[in-house]
C-alpha angles and dihedrals in degrees: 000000000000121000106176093273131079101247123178113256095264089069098042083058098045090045093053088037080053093049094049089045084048091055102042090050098043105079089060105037098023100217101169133019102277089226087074101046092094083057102045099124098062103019088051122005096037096039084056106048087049072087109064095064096067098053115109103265093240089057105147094173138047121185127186122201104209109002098180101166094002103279115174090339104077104024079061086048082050099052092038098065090060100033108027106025086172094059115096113201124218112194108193117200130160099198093085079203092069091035095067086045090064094044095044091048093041083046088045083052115044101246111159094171103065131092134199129209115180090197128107109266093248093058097043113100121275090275092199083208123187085218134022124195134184128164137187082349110111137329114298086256094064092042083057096064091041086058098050084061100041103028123086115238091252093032124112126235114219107190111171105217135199122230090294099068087117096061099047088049094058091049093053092049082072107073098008138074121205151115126262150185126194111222115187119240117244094210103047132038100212096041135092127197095217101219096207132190139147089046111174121153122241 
């Protein structure tokens, strides 16, 4: 499978393995539209390891702030094994259906280094994570606050974001404070992956 990015043979395997775990499970758990399903390696798989690239590279700890099917959480987990064997994964997902979903496919692949919390964002423990990642989950507004509980002080926010990014950047400027760079997505024309740090409300 190709996902934008040259991986070692190990990771090719585990990504289609995911994808085939991903479509067995979807009719009964529905975690993604099922109009995107024929697409799933680049609407999903390849739109979510776009991120990896743009971790520090030091980063020791990933957290995703509602994983549901695994994007971007588990296809970072995925390229991590290979790539950043120091890195450790949380996925954090409330639907303990989907939950059990994550665990079952990190167990089914061998990924020592995920972890699973079936909890809402805003009762897990404080995670200090290096990277946080959400996508298609709240307004940026909301993702901001959850980041103030889960990101380390020094740690960087990466949200992917559709064609109104603007906008929900204007409406966080209201109550936060942070920096940010826009970083084009490489799946999608109209979208932006906020690479987000020094976040402090007003």
């Amino acid at each position: 499978m190709t996902v934008l990015r040259d991986v070692p043979r190990e990771t090719s395997e585990r990504l289609s393995a995911y994808a085939a775990l991903l479509r067995k499970w979807n009719p009964a758990i529905n975690l993604v539209s099922r109009s995107t399903l024929k697409d799933l390696e680049t609407r999903h798989i390849a739109d979510s390891a776009q991120l990896f690239d743009l971790a520090p590279k030091n980063a020791a700890h990933w957290v995703d702030l509602g994983s549901g099917g695994g994007f971007p959480g588990l296809v970072i987990a995925i390229l991590a094994a290979d790539a950043a064997p120091q890195m450790r994964v949380t996925l954090i997902e409330s639907d303990l259906r989907k939950a059990t979903f994550l665990r079952t496919a990190a167990r089914e692949m061998g990924l020592g280094n995920t972890n699973v919390l079936s909890q809402r964002i805003e009762a897990a423990p404080p995670q200090g994570a290096d990277v946080l990642s959400a996508r298609a989950l709240a307004p940026l507004t909301d993702l901001l606050s959850f980041a103030t509980r889960h990101l380390a002080p020094d740690g960087v926010a990466l949200f992917p974001k559709g064609a109104r990014h603007d906008q929900e950047l204007e409406a966080a400027l209201a109550t936060w404070r942070f920096t940010v760079q826009k970083i084009p997505s490489t799946t999608d024309p109209q979208a932006v992956i906020l690479q987000i740090g020094g976040i402090a409300r007003v």
